[in-house]
C-alpha positions in Angstrom: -14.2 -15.1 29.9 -12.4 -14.6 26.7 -10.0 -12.2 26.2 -10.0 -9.8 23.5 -6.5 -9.3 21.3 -7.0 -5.9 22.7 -6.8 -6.7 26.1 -4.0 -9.2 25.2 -2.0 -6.8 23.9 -2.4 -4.4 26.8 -1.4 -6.9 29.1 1.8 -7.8 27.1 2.7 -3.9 26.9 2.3 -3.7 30.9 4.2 -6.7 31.0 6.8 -4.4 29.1 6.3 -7.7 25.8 6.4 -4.8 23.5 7.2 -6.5 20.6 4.0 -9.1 21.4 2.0 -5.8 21.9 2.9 -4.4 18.7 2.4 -7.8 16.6 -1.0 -8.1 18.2 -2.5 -4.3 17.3 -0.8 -4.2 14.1 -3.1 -6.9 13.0 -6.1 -5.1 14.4 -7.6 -2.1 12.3 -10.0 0.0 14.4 -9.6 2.9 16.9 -9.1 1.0 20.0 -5.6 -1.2 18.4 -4.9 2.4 17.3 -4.9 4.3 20.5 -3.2 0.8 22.0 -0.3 1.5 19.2 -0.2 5.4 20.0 0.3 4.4 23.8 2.8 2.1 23.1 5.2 4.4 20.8 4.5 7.3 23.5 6.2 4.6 26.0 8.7 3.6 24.0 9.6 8.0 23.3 8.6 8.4 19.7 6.3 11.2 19.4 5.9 11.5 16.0 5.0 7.6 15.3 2.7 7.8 18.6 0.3 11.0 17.6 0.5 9.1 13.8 -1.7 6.5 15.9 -3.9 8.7 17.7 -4.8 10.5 14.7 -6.5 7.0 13.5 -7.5 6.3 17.3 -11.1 8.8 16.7 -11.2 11.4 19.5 -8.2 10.6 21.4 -5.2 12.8 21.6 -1.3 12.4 22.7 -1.9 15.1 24.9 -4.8 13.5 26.9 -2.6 11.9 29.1 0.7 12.6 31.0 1.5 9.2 32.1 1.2 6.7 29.7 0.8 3.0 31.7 -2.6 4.9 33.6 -3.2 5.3 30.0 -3.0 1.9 29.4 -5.1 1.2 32.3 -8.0 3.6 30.5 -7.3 1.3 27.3 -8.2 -1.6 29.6 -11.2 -0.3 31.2 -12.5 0.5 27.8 -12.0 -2.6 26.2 -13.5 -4.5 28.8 -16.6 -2.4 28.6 -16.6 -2.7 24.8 
């Protein structure tokens, strides 16, 4: 099975490889690298930068989640069933 950059890039930010996370969803332009990026700047404390993202990620919200790596692992779940 191939991976997906998305899936790449969720594996790099639970292997704490933010800046290979970042690299790899900056390139990306749709909702999913967008609610990866909002995760990732909710992990790494910046609120502001993070609900930036989910504001382009469609329906998703800063709020949705408390903890942000089980966030991750949503991420994951959904790309893999996208």
């Amino acid at each position: 099975m191939n991976k997906t950059p998305h899936s790449i890039a969720i594996e790099a930010a639970l292997a704490a490889d933010w800046t290979k996370a970042h690299e790899i969803v900056q390139e990306l332009n749709d909702p999913l690298a967008s609610w990866i990026h909002a995760i990732l700047h909710k992990m790494e404390g910046d609120a502001g930068n993070s609900r930036y993202w989910y504001s382009r990620a469609g329906n998703r919200r800063y709020e949705d989640y408390g903890d942000p790596l089980a966030e991750l692992e949503a991420a994951r779940a959904f790309a893999a069933e996208s």
